[in-house]
N, C-alpha and C positions, 0 to 999 in steps of 0.2 A: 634496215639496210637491205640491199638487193641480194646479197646472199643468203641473207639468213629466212629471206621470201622465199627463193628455190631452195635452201637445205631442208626448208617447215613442207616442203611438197615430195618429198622422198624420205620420210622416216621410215622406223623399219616394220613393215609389214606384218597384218597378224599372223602368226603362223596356220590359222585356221581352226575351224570346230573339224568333232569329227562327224562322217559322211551319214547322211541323214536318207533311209531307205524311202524310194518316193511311194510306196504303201505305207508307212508309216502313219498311225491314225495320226489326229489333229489333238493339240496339248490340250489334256483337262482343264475346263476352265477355273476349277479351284487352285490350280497350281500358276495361275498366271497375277502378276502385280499390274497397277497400273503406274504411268508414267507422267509425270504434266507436260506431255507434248503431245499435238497435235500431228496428223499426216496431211499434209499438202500436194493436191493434185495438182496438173497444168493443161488448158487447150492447146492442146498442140498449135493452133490455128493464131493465136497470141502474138504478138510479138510487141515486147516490150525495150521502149527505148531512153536510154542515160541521157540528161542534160546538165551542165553546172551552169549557176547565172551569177553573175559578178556585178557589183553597182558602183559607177564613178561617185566620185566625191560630191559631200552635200555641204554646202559653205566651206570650201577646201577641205574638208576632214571628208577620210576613207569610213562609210557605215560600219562600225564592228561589235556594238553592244547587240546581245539577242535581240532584246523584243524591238529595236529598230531596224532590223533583218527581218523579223516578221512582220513588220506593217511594211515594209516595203515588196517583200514578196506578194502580202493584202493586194497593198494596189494596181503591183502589177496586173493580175490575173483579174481583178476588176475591170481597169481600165484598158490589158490588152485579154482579150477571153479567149484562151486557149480552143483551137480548133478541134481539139477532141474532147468528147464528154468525159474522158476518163483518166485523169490525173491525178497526179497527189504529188506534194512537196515534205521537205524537212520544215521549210518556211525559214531556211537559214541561204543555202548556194545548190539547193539541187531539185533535179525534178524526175519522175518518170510519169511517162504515158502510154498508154496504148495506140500505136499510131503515134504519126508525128505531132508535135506538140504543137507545132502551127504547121501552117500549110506555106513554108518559106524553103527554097532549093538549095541553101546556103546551110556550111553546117554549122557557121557561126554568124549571127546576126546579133542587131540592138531593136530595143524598144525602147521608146520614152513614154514618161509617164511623169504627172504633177502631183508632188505632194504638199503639203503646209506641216513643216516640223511640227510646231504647237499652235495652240488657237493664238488667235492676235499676231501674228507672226506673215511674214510675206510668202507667197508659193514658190516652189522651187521645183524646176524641171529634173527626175535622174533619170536620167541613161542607163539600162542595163545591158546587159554582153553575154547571149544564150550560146552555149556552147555545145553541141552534140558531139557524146562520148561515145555513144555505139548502144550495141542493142544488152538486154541479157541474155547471155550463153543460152538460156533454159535448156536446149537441145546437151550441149558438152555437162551441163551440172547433169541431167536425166541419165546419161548413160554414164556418168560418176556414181550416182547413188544406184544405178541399177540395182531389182531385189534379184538379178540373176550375175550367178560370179561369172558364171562365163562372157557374160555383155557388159560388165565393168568395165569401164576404160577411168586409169588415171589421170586427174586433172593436170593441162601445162602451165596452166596458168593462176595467178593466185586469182580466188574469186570472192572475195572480200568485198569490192565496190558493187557485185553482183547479189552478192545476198544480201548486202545495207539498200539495195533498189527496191526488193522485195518488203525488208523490214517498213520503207517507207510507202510501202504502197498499203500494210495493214495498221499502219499507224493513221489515215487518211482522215475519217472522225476527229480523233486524236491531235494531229498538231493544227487542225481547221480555226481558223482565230473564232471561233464562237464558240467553241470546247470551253468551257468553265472552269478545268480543274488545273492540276499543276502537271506541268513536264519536268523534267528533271534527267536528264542522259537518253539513258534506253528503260526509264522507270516512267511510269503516270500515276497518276494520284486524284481518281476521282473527288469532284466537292462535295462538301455536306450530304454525305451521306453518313448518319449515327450509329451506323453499323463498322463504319471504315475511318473513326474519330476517336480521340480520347484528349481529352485534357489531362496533362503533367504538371504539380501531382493531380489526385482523382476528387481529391474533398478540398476543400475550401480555396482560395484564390491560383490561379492557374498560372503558371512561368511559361509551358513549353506546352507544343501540340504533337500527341503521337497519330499518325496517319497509316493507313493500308494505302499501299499503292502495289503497282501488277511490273514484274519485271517483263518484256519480252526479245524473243530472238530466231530469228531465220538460221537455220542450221542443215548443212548434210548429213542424214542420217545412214542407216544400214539398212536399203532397200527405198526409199523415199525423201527428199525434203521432209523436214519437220520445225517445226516451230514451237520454241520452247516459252511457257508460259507461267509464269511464279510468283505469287503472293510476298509482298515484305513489309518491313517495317520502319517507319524512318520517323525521327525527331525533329521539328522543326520550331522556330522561333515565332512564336503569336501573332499572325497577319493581324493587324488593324490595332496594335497595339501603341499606347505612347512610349517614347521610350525611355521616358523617365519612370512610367509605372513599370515599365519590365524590370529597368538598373534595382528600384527599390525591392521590387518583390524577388528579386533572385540576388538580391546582394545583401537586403535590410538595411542600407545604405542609399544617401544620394549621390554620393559620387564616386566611382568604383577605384577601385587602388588600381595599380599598374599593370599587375598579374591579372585581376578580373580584367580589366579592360580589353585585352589580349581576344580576350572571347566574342570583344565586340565588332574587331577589327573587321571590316571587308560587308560586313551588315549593309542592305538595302534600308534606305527610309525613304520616306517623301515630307514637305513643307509643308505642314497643316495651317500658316499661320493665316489670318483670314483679315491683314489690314489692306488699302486696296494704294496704299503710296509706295512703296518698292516692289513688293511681292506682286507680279503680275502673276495672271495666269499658266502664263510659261514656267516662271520661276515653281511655280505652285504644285505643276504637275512631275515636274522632272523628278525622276529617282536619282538619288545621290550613294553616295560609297563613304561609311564613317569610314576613314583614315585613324584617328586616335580620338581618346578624350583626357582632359587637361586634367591636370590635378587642384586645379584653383575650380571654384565654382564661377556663374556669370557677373558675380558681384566683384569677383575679384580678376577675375580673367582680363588682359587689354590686348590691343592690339594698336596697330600703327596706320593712321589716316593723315596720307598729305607730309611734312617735312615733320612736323613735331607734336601732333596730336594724338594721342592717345588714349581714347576711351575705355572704360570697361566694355562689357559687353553687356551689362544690365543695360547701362546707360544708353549705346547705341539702342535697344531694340527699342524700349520705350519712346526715343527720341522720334526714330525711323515705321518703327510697325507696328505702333499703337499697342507695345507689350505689356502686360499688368501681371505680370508671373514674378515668384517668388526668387531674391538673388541666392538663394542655396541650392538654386538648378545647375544642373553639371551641365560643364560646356562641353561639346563634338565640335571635330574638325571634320567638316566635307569638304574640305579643299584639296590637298596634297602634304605629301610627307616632308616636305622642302618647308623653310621659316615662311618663305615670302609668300607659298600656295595654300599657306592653314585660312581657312575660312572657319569662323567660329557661327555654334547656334546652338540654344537653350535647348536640353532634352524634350521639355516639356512641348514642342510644335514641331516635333518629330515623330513619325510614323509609321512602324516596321511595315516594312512590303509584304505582301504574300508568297508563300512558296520558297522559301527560304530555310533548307536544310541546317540542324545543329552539327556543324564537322566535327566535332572532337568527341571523346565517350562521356553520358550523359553526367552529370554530376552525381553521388552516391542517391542521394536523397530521392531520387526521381526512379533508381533501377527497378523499384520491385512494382511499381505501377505500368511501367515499359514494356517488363519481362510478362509480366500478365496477358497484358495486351496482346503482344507479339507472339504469347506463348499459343501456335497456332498447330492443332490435331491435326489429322490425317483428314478426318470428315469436315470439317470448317474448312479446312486449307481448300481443298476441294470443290466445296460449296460456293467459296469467295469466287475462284477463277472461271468456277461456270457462270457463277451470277451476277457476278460484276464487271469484268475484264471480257469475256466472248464477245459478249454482243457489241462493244467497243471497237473489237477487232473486227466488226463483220461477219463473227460467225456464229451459226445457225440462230439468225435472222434472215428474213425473208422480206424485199429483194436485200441481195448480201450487193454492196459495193464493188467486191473483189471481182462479182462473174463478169465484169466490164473489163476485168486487166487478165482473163481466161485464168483462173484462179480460183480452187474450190481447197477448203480447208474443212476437212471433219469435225464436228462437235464433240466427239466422243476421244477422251483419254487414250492414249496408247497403251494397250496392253502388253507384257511381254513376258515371256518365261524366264525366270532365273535361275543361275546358278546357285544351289546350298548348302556351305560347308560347315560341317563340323565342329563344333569348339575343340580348341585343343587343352588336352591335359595340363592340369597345374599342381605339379611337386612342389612339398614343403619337407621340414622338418630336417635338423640335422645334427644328430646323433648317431648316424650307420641307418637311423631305420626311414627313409625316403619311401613316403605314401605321399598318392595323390590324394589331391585334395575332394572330400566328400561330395556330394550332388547338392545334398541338405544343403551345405555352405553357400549355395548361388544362389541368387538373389530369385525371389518367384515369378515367374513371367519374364525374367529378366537375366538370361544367363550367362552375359560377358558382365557381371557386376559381382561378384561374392564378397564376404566377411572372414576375419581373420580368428574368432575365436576358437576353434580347433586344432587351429596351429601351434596356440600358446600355452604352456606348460599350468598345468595337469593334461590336458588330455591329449596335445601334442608335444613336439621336441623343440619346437622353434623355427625359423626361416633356413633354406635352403643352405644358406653359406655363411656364415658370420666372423666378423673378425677377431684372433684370438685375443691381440692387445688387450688390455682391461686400460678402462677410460672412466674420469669421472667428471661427472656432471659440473657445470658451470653456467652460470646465469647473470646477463644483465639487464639489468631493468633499468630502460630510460625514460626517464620523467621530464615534463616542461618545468621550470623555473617556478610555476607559478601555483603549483601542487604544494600543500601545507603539509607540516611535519606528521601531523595524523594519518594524511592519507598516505603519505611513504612510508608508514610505520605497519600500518596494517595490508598497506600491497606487498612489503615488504615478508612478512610474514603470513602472509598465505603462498607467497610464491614460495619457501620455505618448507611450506605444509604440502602445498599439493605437487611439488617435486617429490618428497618423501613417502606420503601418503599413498599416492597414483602411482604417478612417472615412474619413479624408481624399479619397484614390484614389477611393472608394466614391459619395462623394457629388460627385467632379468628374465620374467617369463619366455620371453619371446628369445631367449638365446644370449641375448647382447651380453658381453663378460663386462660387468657395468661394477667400479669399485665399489666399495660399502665405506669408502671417505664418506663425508654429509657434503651437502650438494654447499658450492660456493655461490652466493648472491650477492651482487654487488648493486648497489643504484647510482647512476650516472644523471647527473643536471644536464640537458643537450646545453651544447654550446653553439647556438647556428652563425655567429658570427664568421666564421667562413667553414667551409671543408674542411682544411689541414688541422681547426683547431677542433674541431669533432673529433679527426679520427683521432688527434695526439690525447685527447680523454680517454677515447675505449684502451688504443695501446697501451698507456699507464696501467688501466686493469687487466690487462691482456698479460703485459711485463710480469707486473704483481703476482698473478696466479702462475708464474714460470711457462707460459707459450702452450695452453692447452690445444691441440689440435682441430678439437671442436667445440663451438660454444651459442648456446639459446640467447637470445635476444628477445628478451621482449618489450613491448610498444604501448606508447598509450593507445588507451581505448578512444574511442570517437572516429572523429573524421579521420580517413587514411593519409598518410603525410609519405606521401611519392618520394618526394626528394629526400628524405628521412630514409626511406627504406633503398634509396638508390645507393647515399652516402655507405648505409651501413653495409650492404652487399659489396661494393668499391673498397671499402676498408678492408674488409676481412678479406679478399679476393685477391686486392694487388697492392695491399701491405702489412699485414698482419700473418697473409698462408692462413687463415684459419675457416673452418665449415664454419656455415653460421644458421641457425635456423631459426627462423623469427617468427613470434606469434604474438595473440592480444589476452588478456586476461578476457577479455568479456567471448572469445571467440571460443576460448576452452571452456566457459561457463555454460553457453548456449548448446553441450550436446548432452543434456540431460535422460535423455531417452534410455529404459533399461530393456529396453526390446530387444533380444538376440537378432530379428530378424530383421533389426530397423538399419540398412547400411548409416546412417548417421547419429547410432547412440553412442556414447564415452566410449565405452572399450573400443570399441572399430576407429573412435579419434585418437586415442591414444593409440591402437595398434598402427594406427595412421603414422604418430609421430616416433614411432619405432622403426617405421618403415624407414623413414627417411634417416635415423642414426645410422640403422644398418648400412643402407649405399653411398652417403657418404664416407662411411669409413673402411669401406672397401667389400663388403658384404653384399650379395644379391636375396632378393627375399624369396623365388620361387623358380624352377627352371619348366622350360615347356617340352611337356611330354616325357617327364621324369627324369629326361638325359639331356634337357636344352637342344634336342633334334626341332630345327624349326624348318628343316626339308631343302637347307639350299647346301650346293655343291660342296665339297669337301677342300678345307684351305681358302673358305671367302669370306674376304675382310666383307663387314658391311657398313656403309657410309651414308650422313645425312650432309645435304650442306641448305643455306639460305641464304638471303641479302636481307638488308632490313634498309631505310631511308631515313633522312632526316626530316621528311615531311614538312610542316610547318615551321621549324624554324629558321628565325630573318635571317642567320649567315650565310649568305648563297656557297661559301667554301664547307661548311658541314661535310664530315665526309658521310660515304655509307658503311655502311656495318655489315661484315664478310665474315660467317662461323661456317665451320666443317668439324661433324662429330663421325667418330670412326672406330670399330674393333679392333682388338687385339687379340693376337693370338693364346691360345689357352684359357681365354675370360669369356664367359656365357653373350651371346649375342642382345645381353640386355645391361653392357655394359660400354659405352661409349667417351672415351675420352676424345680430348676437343682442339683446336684450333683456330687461330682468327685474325684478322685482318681489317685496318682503314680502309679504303679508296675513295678514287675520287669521287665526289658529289652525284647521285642519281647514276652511278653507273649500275645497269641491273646484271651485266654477266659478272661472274667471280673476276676479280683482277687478277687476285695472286692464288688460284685454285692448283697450279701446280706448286708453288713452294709449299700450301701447305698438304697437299697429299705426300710431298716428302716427308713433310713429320711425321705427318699417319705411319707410311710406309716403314720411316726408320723406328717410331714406336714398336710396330708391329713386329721385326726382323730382332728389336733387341729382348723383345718378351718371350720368342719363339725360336730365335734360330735361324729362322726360314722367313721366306717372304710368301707372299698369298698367291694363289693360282686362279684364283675371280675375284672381281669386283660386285658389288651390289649395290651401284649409287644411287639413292632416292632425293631428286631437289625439287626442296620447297620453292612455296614463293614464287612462280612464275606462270605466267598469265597465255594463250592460246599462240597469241602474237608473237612470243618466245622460245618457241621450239626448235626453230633454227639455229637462232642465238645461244641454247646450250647444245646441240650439235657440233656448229661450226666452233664456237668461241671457250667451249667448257670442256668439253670430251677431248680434244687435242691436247688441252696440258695436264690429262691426265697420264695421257700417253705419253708424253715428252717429261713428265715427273716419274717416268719408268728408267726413261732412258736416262737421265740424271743419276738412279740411282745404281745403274746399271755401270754408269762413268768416274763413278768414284775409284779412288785408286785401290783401295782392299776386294776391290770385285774387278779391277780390270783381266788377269789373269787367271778366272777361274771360269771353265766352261759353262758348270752350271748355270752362275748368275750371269753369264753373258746369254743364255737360252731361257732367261725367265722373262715368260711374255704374257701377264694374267689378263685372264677374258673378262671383259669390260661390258657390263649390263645396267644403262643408265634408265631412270624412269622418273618422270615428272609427277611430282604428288599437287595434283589441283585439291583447292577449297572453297578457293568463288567463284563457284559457281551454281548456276540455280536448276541442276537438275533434280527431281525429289521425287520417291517412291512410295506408294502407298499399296496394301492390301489390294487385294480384290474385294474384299469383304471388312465389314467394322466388327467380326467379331473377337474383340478384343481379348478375351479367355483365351483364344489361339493363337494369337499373332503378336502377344506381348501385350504389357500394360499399359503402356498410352495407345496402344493400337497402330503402332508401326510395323513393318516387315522385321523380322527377325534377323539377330546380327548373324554375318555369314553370307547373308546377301549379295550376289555377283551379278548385275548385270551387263552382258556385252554383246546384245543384237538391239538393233533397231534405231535404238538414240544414240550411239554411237560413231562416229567418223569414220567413212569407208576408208582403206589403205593407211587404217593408222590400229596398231596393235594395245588398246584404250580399254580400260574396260571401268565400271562404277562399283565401291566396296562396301557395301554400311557393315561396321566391323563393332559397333559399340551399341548402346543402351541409348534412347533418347528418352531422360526423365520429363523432359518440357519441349512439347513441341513436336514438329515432324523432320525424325533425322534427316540427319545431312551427309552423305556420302561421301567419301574419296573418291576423285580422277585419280588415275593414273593410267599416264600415255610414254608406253615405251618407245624411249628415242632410241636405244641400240639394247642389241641382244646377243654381245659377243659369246655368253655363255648356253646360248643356246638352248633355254629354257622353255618347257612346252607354257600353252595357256595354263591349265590345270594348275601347272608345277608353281608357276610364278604367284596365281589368285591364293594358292593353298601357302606359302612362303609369306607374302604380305599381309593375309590376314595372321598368321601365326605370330609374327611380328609386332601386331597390335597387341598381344595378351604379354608382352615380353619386357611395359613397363616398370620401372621399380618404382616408384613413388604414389602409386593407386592400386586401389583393389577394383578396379577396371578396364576391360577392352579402354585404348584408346580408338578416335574418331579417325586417326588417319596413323600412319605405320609408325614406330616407335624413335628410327632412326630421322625421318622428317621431322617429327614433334620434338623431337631433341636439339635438332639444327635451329629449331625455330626459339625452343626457352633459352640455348645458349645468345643467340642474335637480342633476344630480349635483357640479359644482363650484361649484354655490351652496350646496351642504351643507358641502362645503371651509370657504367662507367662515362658515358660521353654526356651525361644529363646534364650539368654546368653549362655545357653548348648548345644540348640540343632545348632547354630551356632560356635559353637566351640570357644567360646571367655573365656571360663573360665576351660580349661583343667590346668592349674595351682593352680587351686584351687578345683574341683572337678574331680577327675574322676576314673571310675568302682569302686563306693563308694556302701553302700547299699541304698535303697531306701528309708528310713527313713532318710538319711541326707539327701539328696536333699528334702527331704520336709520341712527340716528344716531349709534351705537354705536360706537367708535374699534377696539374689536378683533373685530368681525366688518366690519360691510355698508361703513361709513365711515371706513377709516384714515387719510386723508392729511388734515393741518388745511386745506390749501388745495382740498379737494374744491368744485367749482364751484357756486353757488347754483344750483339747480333741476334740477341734473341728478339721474338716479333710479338711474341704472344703478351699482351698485359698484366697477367695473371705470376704470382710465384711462382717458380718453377717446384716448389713443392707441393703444388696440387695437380700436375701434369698427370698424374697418373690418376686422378679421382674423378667423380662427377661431381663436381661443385656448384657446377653450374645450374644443380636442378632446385 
């Protein structure tokens, strides 16, 4: 929207470094990182100019598939050849050149040109429609990024379309139809190179292809253009594959159930079949779109030819295309989703396309060959983007493409000084005698990571706070149907033993007032015949043991059963009121390591699953800097919020998913209770972000008294293009959820609450994005053990957005791989916060989790907004797995909330309350 373009162009300004004496020597190069971006120069002399081309209709249909936008831009530039040597296209509707793109005095003209859709096929004249859009600013971006503040000028205009001219001017190699590899967004994917390959899994028959491919992007930096440049990794479905050998070797089946099938939907193939009486050449070449596949194979599959004919599908092909394949081949529709547009064909003469990303997350069995692969060092990462991706771009090769469009881009990595902070202190123990926690205790090379055994009783007091209630242990173990009496007999009685044995001991060490009843075990048969009749299993045991407050779940071992652990989070959450915490026998088995200093041996698992008794039942495990001082102003609530989408699934009414977690007065700032909300479908601003900052608000007033004098909102979730959109559309009903509470009637008449007006400091927590930091140096002894930058990390010159108060935070340990930093880009700064103050506050905030004995990767109150949006997915899974299109679907969002087997189960859910959840965990974190 056109506002929230002008609001993203007035955010609130850095407040500035401080003054930099011009004697000042020049920074040690040991104290400098590098950056994966490039600086980009410009000929003044240049001038680069916008076109879009649009193509009439070819056999009355409008051109809109890709690759038929790219041969038709082919031929244009073929058959009309562009008057300057120096262009470049997307190969989809745009163009730039240096110099006019033809020599025509019109700023909209056509060209014709002849193409032949397929071979055998007649020619066909299109028409295209060049349109000039105007030049690139470069002059107004130049004195935007100026590296001098005083000759900074703010941009007025969004420059979006300006910096995608540029992107498409170093993409020039790259989208050239003789470029061999794959495109995919603003990603490429060289071919066959064995260095940037992997077969999924690694040993024996292959399902899925893991690829390197190179992110890039044109960006304003802090003093120059720059252009950001990043190594990734992506999954992709087997170019040249049949698709009957795929269905078997990722399914062990030929024909896939309904759920598999799902995975196939939307799949490119091509028509291998090679008889020469229907299948022409045309037919042969076209790419098709599986729509679905059938649960009958082709032996049994028919279809409707003429008034009352109905063949199988075996029968037609042998009849028609000389077929000789097996009738237990599963049938595809490449036709449509309609009865009358199903077009049926044998998997077997079918053939996945190339370049065809896996959208969903990989299946388990495939992760740890993925993670391998993708698990990419400081020095490889590095390595890749000089040696594969520069020269691509044009840079440092010689002649470079670019010096034709007045354009020099450096070879060499941006360097930049950074900011270093501090870790901050971590208090345990509570007993009166509150010590921080030892140095010994951090992990080596690794100091936002430590271990809990010194906390725990003999040598410590126990976690910071714990709750006094005494609680006892309760366990249920849910088994498949199909588990023989042995094997519940002896799961049954080890869960028995290593409650007692471990668990027990484990969590009185550690403080928890844990009864000395014997622990209660019960085994549950799953019932999956619907939801209601799961949860009314557990509740009978739940009833039974008289309503424990909290209680273990544990899972079969094997394959992870999502919907399993969706159900049982949904039960315990919004009908039962009870914590729930779920684990696998075989997951407690695998931390055998008796290393003190291994973060993943037994004791650290177990003090693990202390951790999480303690904060749910009201308890925090450590405070920061012995008194929970994390530096921010006195009286501030601090708040996360998020969206989450319904993504992929068919019900276009799916709503979205709206949590907001937020402090309370008197409770350590690493204690967040929640709040949340339906709305409509893909809406990405909060709908209802001021009703639920009421609840925050009225939580916070009824635990305190008082109400907060700042705000500290950090929102996840939201993308460059967004920053308006939570200006304009999010920050107002924070302020107008003021004045709501200001207009109640118990505060109309009293001056004070008519004078409370808390200052409001909103900041956008990014995570995708591909900016990434490496050493100066690989010497890994120094810089940490994978050889990343040390957490603490602040950089905010150079790759940064001029006139935006932004800065990058690696706040955590990256055991695999080359971390990944926090954005955050402050949208307002009503409490007046220095640089300093704010980078020292959110990284303090990272250490301020309760459920790890780790820095989080990005600040605590975001990562919270985000796990609670994640178990509101729990709750809406029925829908967002498409299991209940029969019963709901593109309804309004007020029925799905009134929905008995997602948002609303319990018939006695209280008039007006919104939140799905009991109102007896309102005050806890359940939702971690």
């Amino acid at each position: 929207m056109q506002r929230w373009t002008q609001a993203a162009l007035n955010l609130t300004p850095s407040p500035g470094r401080p003054t930099q004496s011009a004697q000042a020597p020049p920074p040690n190069p040991n104290e400098l990182i590098k950056a994966n971006f490039f600086q980009v120069t410009f000929d003044g002399q240049a001038q680069l100019h916008r076109y879009a081309v649009k193509f009439g209709q070819i056999n009355g249909k409008d051109p809109v598939k890709r690759e038929l936008r790219r041969y038709l831009v082919h031929q244009l530039v073929t058959t009309n050849v562009p008057s300057t040597a120096h262009w470049a296209s997307d190969y989809h509707s745009s163009f730039v050149s240096a110099g006019r793109l033809y020599n025509v005095p019109a700023d909209s003209f056509t060209k014709t040109f002849i193409i032949t859709p397929r071979p055998g096929t007649p020619a066909v004249a299109v028409q295209a429609t060049i349109t000039y859009e105007g030049i690139v600013d470069m002059a107004a971006i130049g004195r935007h990024v100026s590296s001098s503040l005083q000759n900074r000028v703010k941009l007025t205009f969004p420059a979006d379309e300006h910096f995608r001219a540029l992107n498409i001017i170093t993409w020039k190699q790259i989208n050239d139809m003789a470029w061999p590899g794959g495109r995919i967004g603003n990603k490429f994917f060289p071919l066959d190179n064995t260095a940037l390959k992997r077969n999924l899994p690694k040993t024996g028959a292959h399902v899925f292809e893991a690829r390197t491919g190179f992110f890039t992007s044109m960006r304003p930096g802090d003093g120059s253009i720059v252009l950001n440049v990043n190594a990734t990794t992506s999954a992709f479905f087997p170019a040249g594959m049949r698709l009957s050998e795929f269905i078997s070797r990722r399914f062990n089946r030929t024909t896939p159930s309904q759920s598999q099938a799902k995975e196939l939907k939307n799949v490119r193939v091509k028509l291998i079949c090679q008889c020469r009486k229907s299948c022409s050449a045309v037919k042969r070449d076209k790419l098709r779109v599986i729509h679905g596949i059938s649960t009958r194979n082709i032996e049994a599959q028919t279809f409707k030819i003429g008034q009352n004919q109905f063949p199988t599908v075996l029968n037609h092909m042998q009849t028609y295309h000389n077929y000789y394949g097996q009738g237990n081949v599963c049938c595809v529709n490449l036709g449509g989703e309609a009865e009358k547009d199903k077009r049926w064909y044998p998997a077997d003469l079918l053939e996945i396309a190339p370049w065809q990303m896996f959208p969903d997350k990989l299946p388990e069995r495939y992760n740890a060959d993925m993670v391998k692969f993708a698990e990419r060092y400081p020095g490889r990462h590095l390595a890749e983007i000089r040696g594969f991706a520069l020269p691509l771009l044009g840079i440092g090769i010689q002649p470079s493409f670019l010096r034709g469009f007045g354009i020099s881009i450096d070879e060499n990595f941006i360097e930049v000084k950074p900011e270093s902070l501090t870790m901050p202190g971590l208090c345990y123990n509570s007993q009166g005698q509150r010590q921080m926690l030892p140095v010994s205790e951090f992990k080596p090379l690794s100091p936002a990571t430590w271990n809990l055994l010194v906390v725990a009783r003999p040598t410590g007091n126990g976690f910071f706070s714990v709750p006094k209630e005494e609680f006892r242990l309760h366990i249920m173990r849910l088994v498949y149907e199909e588990e023989d009496e042995n094997e519940k007999k002896a799961a049954f009685d080890w869960l028995r033993s290593w409650s007692y044995r471990e668990l027990s001991p484990t969590l009185t060490n550690y403080g928890l007032n844990l009864s000395k009843k014997s622990t209660l075990v019960e085994t549950v048969v799953i019932d999956r015949s619907s939801r209601a009749a799961f949860a009314n299993q557990l509740s009978d045991v739940q009833d039974g043991w008289g309503n424990p407050p909290i209680i273990m779940i544990s899972f079969p071992d094997g394959k992870k059963d999502i919907p399993l652990y969706s159900d049982v989070k949904w039960w315990g959450d919004c009908i039962a009121g009870a914590q729930t915490i779920c684990f696998t026998r075989s997951t407690i088995n695998k931390f055998q390591s008796t290393d003190p200093r291994d973060i993943r041996n037994k004791p650290n698992m177990l003090a693990n699953l202390c951790l999480k008794f303690n904060f749910k039942l009201g308890g925090y495990s450590h405070a920061i800097n012995g008194n929970g001082a994390i530096g921010v102003k006195t009286g501030t609530m601090v708040v996360g919020a998020d969206v989450t989408h319904a993504g992929k699934c068919k019900d276009p009414g799916c709503p979205s998913l709206a949590g907001v977690v937020g402090t309370i007065w008197g409770m350590p700032l690493s204690h967040y209770q929640a709040s949340a909300r339906l709305q409509p479908n893909n809406t990405e601003f909060i709908a209802d972000l001021r009703g639920m900052m009421r609840e925050r608000f009225g939580r916070y007033l009824e635990a305190g008294k008082r109400m907060p004098e700042h705000i500290l909102f950090y929102r996840d979730g939201v993308s460059e293009s967004q920053f308006g959109m939570i200006k304009e559309d999010e920050l107002p009903q924070i302020e107008q959820a003021v004045k709501d509470i200001k207009s109640r009637e118990a505060f109309k008449n009293k001056p004070a609450a008519q004078a409370w007006d808390p200052k409001i400091t909103m900041i956008v927590v990014g995570k995708r994005h591909h900016a990434r930091f490496f050493p100066a140096t690989a010497d890994a002894t120094a810089l940490g053990q994978s050889g990343n930058c040390q957490p603490g990390t602040v950089v905010d010159t150079k790759v940064v957005t001029p006139d935006q108060f932004s800065f990058y935070l690696q706040s955590h340990d990256s055991p695999m791989g080359t971390a990944k930093s926090g954005h955050y880009v402050v949208i307002a700064n009503g409490s007046g916060y220095s640089r300093d103050e704010l980078y020292r506050i959110t990284y303090n905030l990272c250490f301020a989790g309760s459920r790890a004995t780790t820095a989080l990767s990005i600040c605590t109150p975001a990562r919270y907004a985000d796990l609670l949006c994640n178990r509101l997915r729990c709750y809406m899974k029925p829908v967002l797995g498409d299991e209940m299109l029969n019963d709901l679907y593109d309804e309004s969002v007020d029925t799905y909330c009134r929905n008995s087997s997602t948002w609303r189960p319990r018939a006695n859910h209280p008039s007006g309350r919104l939140n799905p959840w009991v109102g007896e965990l309102d005050n806890t974190m359940f939702y971690l």
